[in-house]
LUMZAKE-199667 format. One record per residue: residue in three letters; x, y, z of N, C-alpha, C in turn. Coordinates in steps of 0.2 Angstrom, whole numbers, plus 5000, padded with zeros to 4 digits. Each point is the difference from the previous one (the first is absolute). Layout:
# residues N
AlaXYZXYZXYZ ...
This chain:
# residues 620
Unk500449945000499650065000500450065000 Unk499850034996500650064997499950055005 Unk499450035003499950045007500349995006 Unk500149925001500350025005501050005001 Unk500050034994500950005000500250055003 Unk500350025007500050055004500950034998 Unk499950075001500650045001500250015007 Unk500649975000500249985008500650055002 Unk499950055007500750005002500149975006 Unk500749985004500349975004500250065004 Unk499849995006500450045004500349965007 Unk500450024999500549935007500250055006 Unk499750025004500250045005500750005004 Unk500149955001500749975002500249944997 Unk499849935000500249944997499649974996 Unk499949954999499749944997499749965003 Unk500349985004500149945004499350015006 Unk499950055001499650035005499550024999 Unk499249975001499449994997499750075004 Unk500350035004499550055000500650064999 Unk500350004994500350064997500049984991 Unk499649945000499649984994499450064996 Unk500250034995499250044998500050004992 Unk499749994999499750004991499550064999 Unk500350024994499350074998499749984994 Unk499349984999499649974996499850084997 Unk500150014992499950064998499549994995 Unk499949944999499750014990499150025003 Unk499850044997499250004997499849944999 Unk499550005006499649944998499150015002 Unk499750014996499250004999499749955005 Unk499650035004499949945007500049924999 Unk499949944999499649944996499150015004 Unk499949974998499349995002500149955007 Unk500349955001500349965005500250065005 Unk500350045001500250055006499650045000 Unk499350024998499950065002499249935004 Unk499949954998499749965003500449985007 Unk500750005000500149965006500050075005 Unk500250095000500050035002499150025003 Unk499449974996499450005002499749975005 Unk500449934999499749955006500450005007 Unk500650025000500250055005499750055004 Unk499650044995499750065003499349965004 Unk499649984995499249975001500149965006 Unk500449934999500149985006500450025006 Unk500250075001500050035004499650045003 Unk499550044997499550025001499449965003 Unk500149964995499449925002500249995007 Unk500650005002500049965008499950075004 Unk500150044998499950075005499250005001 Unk499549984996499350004999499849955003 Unk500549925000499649965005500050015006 Unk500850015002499850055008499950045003 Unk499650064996499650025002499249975000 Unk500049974997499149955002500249965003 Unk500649955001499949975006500649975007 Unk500350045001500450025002499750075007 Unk500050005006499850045006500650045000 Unk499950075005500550025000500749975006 Unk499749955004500549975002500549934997 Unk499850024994500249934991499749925005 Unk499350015003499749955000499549984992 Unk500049934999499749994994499349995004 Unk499650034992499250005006499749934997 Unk500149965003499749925001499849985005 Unk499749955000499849965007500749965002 Unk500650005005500449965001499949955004 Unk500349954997499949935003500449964999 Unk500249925005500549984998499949944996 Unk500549994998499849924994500450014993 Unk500249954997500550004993499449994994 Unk499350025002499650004995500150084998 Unk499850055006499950064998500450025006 Unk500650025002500250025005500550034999 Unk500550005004500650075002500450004993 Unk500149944998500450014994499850014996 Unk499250004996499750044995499950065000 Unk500050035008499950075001500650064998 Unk500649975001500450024997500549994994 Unk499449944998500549984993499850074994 Unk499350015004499650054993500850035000 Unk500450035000500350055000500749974998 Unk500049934996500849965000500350034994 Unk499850034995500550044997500050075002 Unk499850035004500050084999500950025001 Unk500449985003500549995003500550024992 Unk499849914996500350004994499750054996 Unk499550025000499750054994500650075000 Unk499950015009500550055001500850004997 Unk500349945000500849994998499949994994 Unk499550014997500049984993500050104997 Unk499750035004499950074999499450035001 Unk499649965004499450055001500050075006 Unk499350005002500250075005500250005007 Unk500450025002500150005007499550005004 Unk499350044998499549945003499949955002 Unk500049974996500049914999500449985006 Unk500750025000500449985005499650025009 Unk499950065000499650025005499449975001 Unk499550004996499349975002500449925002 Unk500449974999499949925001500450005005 Unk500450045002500150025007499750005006 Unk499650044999499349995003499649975000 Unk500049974994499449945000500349945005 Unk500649994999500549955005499950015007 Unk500350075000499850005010499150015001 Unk499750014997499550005001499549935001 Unk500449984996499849905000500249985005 Unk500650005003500449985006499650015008 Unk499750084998499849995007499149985000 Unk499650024993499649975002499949925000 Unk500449954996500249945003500149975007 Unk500450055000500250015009499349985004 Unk499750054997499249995007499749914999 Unk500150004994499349964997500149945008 Unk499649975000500049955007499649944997 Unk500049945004499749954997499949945007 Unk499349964998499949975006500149934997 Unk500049984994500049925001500849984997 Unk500550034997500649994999500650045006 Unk500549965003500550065003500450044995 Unk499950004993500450024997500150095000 Unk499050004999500250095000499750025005 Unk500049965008499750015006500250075003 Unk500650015000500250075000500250064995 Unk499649984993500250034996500549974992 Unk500050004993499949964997500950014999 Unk500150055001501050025001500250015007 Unk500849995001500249995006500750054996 Unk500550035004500350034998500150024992 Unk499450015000499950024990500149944993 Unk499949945004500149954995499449945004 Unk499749984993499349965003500249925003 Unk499650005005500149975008500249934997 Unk499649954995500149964999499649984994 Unk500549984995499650004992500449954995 Unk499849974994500449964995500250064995 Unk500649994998500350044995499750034992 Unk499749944999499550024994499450055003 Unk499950005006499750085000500450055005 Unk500349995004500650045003500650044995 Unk499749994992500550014998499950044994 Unk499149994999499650034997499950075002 Unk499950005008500150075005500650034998 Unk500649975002500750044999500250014993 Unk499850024993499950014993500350065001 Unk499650055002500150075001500750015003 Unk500149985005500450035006500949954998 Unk499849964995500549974997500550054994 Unk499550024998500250054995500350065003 Unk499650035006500150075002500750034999 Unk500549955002500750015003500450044989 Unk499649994995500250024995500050065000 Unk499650065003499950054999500150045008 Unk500149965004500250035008500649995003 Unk500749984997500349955004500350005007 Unk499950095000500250065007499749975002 Unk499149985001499750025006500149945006 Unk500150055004499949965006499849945004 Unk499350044997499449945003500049964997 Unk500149994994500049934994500749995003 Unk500650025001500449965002499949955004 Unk499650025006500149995006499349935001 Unk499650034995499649935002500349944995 Unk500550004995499949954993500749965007 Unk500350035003500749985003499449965006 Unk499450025004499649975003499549944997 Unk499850024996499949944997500449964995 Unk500649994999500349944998500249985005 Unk500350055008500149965005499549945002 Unk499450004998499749955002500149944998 Unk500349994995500249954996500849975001 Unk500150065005500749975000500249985009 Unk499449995004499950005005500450035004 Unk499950084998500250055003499450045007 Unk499649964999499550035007499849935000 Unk500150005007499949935004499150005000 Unk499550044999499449984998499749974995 Unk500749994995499649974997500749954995 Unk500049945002500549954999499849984993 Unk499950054995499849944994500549984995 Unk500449995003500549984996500649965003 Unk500249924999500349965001500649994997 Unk500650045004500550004997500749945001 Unk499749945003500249954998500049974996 Unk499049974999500049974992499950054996 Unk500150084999500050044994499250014997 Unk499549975006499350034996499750055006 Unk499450034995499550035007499449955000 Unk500050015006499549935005499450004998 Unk499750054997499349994996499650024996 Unk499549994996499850034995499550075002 Unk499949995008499750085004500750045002 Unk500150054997500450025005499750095001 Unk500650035004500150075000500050015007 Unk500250065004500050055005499949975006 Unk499649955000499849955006500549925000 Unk500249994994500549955000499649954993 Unk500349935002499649944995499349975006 Unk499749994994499549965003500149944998 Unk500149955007500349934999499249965004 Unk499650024998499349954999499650024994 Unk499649955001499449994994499850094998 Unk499750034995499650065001499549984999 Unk499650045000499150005005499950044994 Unk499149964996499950044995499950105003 Unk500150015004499750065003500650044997 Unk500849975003500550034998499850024993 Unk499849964994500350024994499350054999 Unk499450005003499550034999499850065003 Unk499949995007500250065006499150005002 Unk500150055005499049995001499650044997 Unk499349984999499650014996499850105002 Unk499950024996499750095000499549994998 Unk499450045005499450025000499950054994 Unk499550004993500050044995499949954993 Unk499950054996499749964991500850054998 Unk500249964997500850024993500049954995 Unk500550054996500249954993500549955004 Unk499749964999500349955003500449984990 Unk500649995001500349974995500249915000 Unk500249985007499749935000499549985000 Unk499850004995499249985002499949964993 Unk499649964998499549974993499750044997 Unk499950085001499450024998500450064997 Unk500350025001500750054997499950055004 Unk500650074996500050065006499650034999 Unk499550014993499450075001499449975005 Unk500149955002499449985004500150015008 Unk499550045005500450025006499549935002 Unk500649985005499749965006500149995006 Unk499549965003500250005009500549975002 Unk500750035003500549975001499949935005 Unk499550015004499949955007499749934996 Unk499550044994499649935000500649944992 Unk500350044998500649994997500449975004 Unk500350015006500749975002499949935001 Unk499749965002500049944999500449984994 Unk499750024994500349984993500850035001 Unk500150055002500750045000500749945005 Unk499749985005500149945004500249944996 Unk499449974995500249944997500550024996 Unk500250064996500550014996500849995001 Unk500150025009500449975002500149935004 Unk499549955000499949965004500849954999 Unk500250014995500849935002500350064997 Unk500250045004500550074998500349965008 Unk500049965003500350005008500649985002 Unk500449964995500750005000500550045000 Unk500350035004500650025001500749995002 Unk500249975005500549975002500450004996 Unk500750034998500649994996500150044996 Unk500449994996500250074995499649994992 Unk499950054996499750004994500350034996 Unk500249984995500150064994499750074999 Unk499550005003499850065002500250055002 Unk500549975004500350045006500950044998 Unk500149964992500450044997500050075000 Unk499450035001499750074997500250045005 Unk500450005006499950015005500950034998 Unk500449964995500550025001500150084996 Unk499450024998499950094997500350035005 Unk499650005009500050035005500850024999 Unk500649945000500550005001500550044995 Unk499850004992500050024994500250095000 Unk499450015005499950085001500650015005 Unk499849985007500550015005500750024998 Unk499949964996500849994998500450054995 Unk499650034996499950054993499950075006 Unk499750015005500050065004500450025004 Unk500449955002500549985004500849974998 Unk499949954997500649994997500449945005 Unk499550005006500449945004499949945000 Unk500749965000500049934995499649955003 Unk499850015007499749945005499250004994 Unk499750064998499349974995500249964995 Unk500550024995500249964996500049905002 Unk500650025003500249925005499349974999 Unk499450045004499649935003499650004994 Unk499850044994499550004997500349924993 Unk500850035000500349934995500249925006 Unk500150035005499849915003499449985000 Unk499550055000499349965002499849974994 Unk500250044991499849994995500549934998 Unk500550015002500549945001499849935000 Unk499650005007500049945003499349984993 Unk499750025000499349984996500349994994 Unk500650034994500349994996500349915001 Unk500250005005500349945002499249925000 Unk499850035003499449975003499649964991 Unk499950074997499849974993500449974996 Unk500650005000500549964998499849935000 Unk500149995007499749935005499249994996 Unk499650034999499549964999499949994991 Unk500550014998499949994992499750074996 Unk500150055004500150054996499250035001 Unk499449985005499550025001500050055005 Unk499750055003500050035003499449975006 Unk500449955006499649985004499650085003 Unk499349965002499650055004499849985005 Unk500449975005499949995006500849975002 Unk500550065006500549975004499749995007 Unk500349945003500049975005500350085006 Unk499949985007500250055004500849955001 Unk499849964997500749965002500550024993 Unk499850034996500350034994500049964994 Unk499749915001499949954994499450054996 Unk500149964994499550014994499449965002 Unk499450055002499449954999500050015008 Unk500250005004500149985006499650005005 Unk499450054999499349995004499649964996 Unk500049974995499749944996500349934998 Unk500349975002500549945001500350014993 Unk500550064998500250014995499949994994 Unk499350005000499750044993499950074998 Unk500450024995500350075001499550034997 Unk499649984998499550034995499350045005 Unk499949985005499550005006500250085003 Unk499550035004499750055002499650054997 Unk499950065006499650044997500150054993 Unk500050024996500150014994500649964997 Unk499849955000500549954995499949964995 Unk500449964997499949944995499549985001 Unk499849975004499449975004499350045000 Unk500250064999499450015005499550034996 Unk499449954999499650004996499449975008 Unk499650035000499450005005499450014997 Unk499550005005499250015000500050085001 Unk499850044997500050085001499149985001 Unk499850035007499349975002499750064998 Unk500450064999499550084996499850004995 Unk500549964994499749984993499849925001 Unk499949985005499849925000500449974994 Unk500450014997500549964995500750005005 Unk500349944996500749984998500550074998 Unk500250015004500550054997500950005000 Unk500450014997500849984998500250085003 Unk500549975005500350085003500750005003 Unk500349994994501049995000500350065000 Unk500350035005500450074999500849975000 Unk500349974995500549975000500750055000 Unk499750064993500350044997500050075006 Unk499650015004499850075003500550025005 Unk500449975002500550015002500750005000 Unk500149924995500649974999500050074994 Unk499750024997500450044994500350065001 Unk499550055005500350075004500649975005 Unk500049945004500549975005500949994994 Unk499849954995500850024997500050044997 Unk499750054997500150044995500350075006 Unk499950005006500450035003500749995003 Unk499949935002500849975000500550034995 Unk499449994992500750024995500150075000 Unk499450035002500350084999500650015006 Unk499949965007500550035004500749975000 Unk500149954993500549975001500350014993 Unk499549984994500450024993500149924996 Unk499849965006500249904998499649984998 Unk499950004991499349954995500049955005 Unk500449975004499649935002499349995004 Unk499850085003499550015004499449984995 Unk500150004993499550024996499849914997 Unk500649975001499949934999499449975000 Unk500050015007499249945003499350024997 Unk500050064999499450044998500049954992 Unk500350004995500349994996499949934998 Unk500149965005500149925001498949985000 Unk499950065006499649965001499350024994 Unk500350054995499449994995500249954994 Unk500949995000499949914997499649955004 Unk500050015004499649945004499549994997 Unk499450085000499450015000500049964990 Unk500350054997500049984993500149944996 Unk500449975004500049925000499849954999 Unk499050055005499549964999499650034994 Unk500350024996499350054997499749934998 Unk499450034997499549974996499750054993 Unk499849964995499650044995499449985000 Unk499350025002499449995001499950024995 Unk499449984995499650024995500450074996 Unk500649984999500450064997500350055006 Unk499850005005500450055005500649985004 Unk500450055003500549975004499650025005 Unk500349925006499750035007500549975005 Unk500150035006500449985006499749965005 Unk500449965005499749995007500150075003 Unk499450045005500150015003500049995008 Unk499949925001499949995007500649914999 Unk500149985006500449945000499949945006 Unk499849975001499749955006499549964999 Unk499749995007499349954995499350044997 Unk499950014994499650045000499450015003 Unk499849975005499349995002500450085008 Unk500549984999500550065007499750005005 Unk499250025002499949995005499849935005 Unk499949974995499949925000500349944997 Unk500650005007500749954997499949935000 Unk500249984995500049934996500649984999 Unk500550035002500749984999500350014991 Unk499650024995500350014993500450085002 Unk500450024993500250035000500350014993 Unk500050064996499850024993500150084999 Unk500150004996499850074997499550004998 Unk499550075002499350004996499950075000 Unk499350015000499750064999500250044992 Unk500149964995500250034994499650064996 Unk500350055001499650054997500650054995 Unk499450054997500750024992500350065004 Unk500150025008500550065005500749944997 Unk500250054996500949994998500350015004 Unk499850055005500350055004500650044998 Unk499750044995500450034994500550065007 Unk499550035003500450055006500549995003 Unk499949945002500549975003500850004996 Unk499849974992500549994998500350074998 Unk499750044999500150074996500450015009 Unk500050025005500450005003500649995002 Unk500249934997500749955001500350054995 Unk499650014994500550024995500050074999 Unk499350065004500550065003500549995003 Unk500149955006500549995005500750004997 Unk500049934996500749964997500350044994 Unk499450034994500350024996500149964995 Unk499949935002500449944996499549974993 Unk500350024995499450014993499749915002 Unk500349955003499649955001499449995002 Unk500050055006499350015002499750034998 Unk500250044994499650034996499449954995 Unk500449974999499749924994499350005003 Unk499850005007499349965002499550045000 Unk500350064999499450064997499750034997 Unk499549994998499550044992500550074999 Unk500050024995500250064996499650045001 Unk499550035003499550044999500050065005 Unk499650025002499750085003500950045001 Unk500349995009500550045000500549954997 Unk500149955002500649965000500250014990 Unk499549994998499649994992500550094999 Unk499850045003500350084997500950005003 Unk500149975005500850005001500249964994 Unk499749944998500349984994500050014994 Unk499750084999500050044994499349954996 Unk499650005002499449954998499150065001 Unk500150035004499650045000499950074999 Unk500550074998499850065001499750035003 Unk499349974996499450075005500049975008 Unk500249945003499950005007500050065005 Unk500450024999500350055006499450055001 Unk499650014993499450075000499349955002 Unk500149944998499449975000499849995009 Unk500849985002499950005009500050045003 Unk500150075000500050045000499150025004 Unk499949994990499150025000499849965006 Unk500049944999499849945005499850055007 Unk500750005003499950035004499750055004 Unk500150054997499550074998499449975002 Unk499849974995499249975002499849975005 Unk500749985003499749955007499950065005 Unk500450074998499950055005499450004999 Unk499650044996499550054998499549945003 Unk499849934998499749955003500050005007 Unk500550015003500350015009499450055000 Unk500250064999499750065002499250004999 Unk499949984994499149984999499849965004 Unk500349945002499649975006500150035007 Unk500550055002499950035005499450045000 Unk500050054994499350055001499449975001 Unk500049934996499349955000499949965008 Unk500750015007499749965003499550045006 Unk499549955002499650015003500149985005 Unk500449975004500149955006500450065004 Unk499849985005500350045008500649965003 Unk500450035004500349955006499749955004 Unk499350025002499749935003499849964995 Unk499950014993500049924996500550004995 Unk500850015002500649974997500149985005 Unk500549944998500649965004500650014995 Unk500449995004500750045000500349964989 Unk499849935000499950004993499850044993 Unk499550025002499550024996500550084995 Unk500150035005500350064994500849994999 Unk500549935000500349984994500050014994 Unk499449984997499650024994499850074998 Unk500550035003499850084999500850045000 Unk500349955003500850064999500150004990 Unk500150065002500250044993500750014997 Unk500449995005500950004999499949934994 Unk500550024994500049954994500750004998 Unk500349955002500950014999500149954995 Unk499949945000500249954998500350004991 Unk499750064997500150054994500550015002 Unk500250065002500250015003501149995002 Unk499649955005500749965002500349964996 Unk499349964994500549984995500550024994 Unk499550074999500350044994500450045002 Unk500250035006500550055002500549965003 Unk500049955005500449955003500449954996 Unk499849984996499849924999500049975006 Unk499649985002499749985008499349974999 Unk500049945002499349944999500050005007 Unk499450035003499949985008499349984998 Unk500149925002499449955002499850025005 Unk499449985003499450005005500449995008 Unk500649974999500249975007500650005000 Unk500350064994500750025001500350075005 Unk500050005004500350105003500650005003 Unk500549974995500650055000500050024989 Unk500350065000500050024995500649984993 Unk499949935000500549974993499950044994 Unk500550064997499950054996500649994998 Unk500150024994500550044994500250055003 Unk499650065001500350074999499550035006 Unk500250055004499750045002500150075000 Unk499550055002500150085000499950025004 Unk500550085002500050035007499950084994 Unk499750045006500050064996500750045006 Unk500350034996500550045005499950055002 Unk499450054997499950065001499549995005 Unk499449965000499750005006500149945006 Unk500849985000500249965004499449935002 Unk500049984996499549935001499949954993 Unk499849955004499949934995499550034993 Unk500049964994499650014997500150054993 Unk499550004994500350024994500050105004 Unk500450014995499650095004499650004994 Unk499550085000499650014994500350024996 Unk499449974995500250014993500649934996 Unk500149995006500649954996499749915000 Unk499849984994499949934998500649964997 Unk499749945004500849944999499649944996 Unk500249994995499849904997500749975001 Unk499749955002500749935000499749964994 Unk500450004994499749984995500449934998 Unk500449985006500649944997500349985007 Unk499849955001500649965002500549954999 Unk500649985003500249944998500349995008 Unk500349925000500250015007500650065000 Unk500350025000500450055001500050064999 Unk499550044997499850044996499350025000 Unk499750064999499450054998500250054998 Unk499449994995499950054994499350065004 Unk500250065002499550065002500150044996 Unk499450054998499950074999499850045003 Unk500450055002499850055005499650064995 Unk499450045002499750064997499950055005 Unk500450074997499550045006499450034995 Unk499350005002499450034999500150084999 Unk500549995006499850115000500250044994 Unk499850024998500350064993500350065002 Unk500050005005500250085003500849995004 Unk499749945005500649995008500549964997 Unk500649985000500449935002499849985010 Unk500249924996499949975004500549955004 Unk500250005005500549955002499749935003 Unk500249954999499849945003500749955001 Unk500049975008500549944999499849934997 Unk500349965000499949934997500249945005 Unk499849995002500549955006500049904996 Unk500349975002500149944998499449955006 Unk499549984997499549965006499850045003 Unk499449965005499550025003500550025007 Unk500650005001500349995006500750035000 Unk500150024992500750004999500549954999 Unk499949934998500049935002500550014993 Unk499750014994500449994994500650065000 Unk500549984998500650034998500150034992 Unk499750084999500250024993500550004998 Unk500149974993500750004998500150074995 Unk499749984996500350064995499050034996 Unk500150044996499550034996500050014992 Unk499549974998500150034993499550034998 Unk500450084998499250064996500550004992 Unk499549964994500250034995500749974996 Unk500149955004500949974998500550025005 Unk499950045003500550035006499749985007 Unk500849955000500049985007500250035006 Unk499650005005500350025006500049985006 Unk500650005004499949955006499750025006 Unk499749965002499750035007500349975008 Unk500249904999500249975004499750055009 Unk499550005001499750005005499349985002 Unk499450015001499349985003499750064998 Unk500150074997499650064998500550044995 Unk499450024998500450094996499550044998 Unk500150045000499750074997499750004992 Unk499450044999499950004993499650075000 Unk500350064998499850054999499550014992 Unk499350005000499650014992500050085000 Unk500349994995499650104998499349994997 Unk500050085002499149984997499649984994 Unk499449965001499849954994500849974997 Unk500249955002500849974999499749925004 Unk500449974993499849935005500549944997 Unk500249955001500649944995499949935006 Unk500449984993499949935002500849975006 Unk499749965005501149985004499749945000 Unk500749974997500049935002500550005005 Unk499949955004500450015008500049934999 Unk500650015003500349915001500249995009 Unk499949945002499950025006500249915004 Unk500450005005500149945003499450015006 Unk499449955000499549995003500149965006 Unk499650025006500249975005500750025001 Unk500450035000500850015003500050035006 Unk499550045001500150045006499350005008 Unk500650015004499549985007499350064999 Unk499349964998499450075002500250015005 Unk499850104997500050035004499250075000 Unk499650015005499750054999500050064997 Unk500650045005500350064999499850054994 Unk500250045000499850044994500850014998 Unk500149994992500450004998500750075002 Unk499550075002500450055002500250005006 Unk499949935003500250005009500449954999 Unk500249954995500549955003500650034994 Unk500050064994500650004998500249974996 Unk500649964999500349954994499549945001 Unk500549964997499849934997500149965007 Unk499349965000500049965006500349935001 
């Protein structure tokens, strides 16, 4: 493309060698594209959009106006998941609203949490958090809460208070408060699939635990048979809510779940710098690395408190609560339901290992265990299909068989597309359709970047019309119900400025490239200025930086990863190489001025770090 051939000056303030004395001057004319003036819109809207849902529903003490209540149907973690990218929107360049409203919205969660009480679980008997982290809960929803606050550390890394609780909650994990022992640092697990603030829960759990007690009122009840525009009596309902969890009661021993738990440490460590988070977060992901080894490359879901495979089920590794097995009677839809969370943790648990260490071996298991899965395919009636479940399939009703079953056409395309953001490695490439983004990184699709763009736009403006149209109060929502209404739209976003695939149950920031603005001291694109990642390879991305303004120049850095983690080596605008051999540099665009850098980059080489690139200085 003949526009983007950019007229480049170098300016070397001192060395080369030295990524923050790195600056490039992007000078050529360039006519917005249609892709930048889209991605500086959804910027603006979804930031506006989220100023407008809290003020509808948002109190001036950042209490959300719903009915709170405890339970993993509608409870503390959905109340503050509404808000799990405002955090990323912001590092991505939204408005510093953003960052403050979900500040708010955080403390404001914490302490009305705090109150909530409950009479037939001990769990949120005094309240549903204990020192700011929930008392006791399973990872796939404890982790679903922590989304937002996982992120925060990209746009805060100063703040105090975020230091000060991420170093308190991963002490939990490292049994640093004698409160709460959940973590066994002889056999290298934590002791159960309930944990947090209060310790592991080393008995059975009570349907109450996963449900909580019932609330007087009519609400969109969203687990329910009859869907969410239907309000109904939560009392004469909960019964059905009960049988949904009725063999949810195993807990005892560690879970893949529990993987997820190694972010807490991820952040610590990135705000901090001190090596003891690291340490525990790569033994714990270690010992599980080892443990999958042993079982032929499956990710057991269930360890023994004795540390064996299987060890609370006469080691059948396949057995517990979100497992291989675990296929039950769901007594709220009176059917058979399959409900394996294999991937929900082992994949955010190594994928952190490798960010904190830089060793593909982390990346193995994951890797292994979808030859496993694909080993079994099947072609049904022309389709390809998976096992997604492994034991006897009757699960709740053992017969001693054991199989792969549940075959359905989930490839678990997410999954893979993951390994091979992570690895880079075009092999992992091979399992994936050519199509939507994967399809435009390999020059297969053009118009994507405007087409997702629009997608997303529309999910605002859709957000925003169901806000105007909702008619429900606080006493008929539960803490679920306005999820379906956050406005924040990144995943555009993330992938077209970052190259950055965050799945549903990934929150650390596995990125290519990110931005800091220097004049307004903070994460994020500044205005005016739009970035495409139009290429990757493993060692290399191809970006186009635009500024929009016709008037101002504009400066922005570039940092290597979501953390600093990648090592820039050199630049190329236009044929002309330039070295950078650090983690950031400078790019000054004159007005309407925009070109194309190819950056070549040793990936994983450097320890993350939060920092902002003008507080650590050189190369890290």
């Amino acid at each position: 493309m003949h526009w983007m051939r950019s007229v480049i000056s170098l300016a070397l303030l001192a060395t080369a060698s030295s990524p923050a004395q790195v600056r490039i001057d992007v000078e050529t004319p360039m006519s917005p594209p249609v892709w930048a003036l889209l991605e500086r819109e959804l910027l603006r809207a979804s930031s506006s959009a989220c100023e407008r849902f809290a003020f509808r529903y948002l109190d001036d003490r950042g209490y959300l106006l719903h009915t709170p209540r405890w339970g993993t149907l509608d409870g503390p973690d959905d109340a503050i998941e509404t808000f799990h990218n405002w955090t990323l929107l912001h590092a991505l360049g939204g408005s510093d609203s953003v960052l403050l409203l979900f500040k708010r919205a955080l403390d404001g969660h914490y302490r009305q949490y705090k109150e909530l009480r409950t009479s037939l679980t001990e769990l949120a008997r005094d309240g549903a958090y204990y020192k700011e982290f929930i008392t006791q809960s399973d990872w796939f929803h404890t982790g679903e809460g922590m989304r937002g606050i996982m992120l925060e550390g990209l746009s805060g890394p100063a703040d105090e208070i975020l230091i000060a609780r991420m170093r308190r909650f991963a002490g939990l994990y490292m049994n640093e408060d004698p409160e709460a022992p959940n973590y066994d640092a002889q056999h290298k697990i934590i002791r159960s699939l309930w944990t947090g603030s209060r310790g592991p829960m080393l008995r059975k759990a009570t349907t109450y635990d996963w449900v909580g007690d019932p609330v007087r009122g009519r609400f969109h009840l969203l687990h329910n048979r009859a869907g969410r525009r239907q309000i109904l009596d939560l009392e004469q309902n909960y019964p059905r809510m009960l049988a949904h969890c009725a063999e949810y009661l195993d807990s005892v021993g560690d879970h893949p779940l529990n993987l997820a738990a190694t972010g807490l440490a991820v952040n610590a460590f990135a705000l901090t710098g001190e090596k003891k988070y690291k340490d525990w977060a790569v033994e714990y992901v270690t010992a599980w690395k080892q443990r999958i080894e042993a079982n032929g490359g499956n990710i057991p879901t269930n360890i023994g408190l004795d540390g064996s495979i299987g060890g609370e089920y006469g080691g059948r590794w396949y057995k517990g609560t979100y497992g291989w097995n675990f296929t039950i009677f769901d007594g709220e839809i009176e059917e058979t339901a399959h409900r394996n969370s294999f991937a929900a943790g082992a994949w955010p648990g190594f994928a952190n290992a490798y960010l904190l260490t830089g060793d593909p071996g982390f990346l193995a298991p994951l890797r292994r265990q979808m030859d496993n899965l694909y080993a079994q395919k099947k072609i049904v009636n022309g389709c390809e299909m998976l096992p997604q479940m492994y034991g006897d399939p009757r699960g709740y009703k053992y017969t001693g068989r054991e199989e792969w079953y549940n075959y359905t056409p989930n490839l678990l395309l997410d999954r893979l597309t993951e390994i091979y953001m992570w690895s880079g490695d075009r092999k992992d490439l091979e399992r994936l359709p050519k199509t939507g983004w994967i399809g435009y990184l390999e020059g297969q699709d053009p118009s994507y970047p405007e087409k997702a763009l629009r997608q997303d736009l529309d999910q605002v403006r859709r957000r925003v019309e169901e806000m105007n149209r909702d008619a429900t109060t606080a006493d008929t929502r539960l803490a679920d119900y306005l999820m379906a209404f956050n406005p924040a739209a990144t995943d555009a976003l993330s992938r077209l400025t970052l190259g950055c695939f965050l799945g549903g149950n990934i929150w650390s920031l596995h990125a290519r490239v990110r931005y800091f603005d220097p004049a307004r001291r903070r994460a994020g694109l500044p205005p005016d200025v739009a970035a495409l990642v139009e290429k990757i390879s493993p060692d290399a991305v191809t970006l186009t930086l635009v500024n929009t303004n016709q008037v101002e120049a504009r400066e922005v850095i570039i940092q290597g990863g979501g953390y600093a983690e990648h090592q820039l080596q050199a630049i190329d605008l236009g044929g002309r190489n330039i070295p950078v051999h650090g983690s950031w540099f400078r790019a000054v665009l004159r007005p309407a001025a925009g070109g194309r850098l190819a950056i070549t980059m040793k990936r994983y080489a450097n320890a993350p770090t939060l920092s902002f690139p003008w507080d650590r200085g050189g190369t890290r």
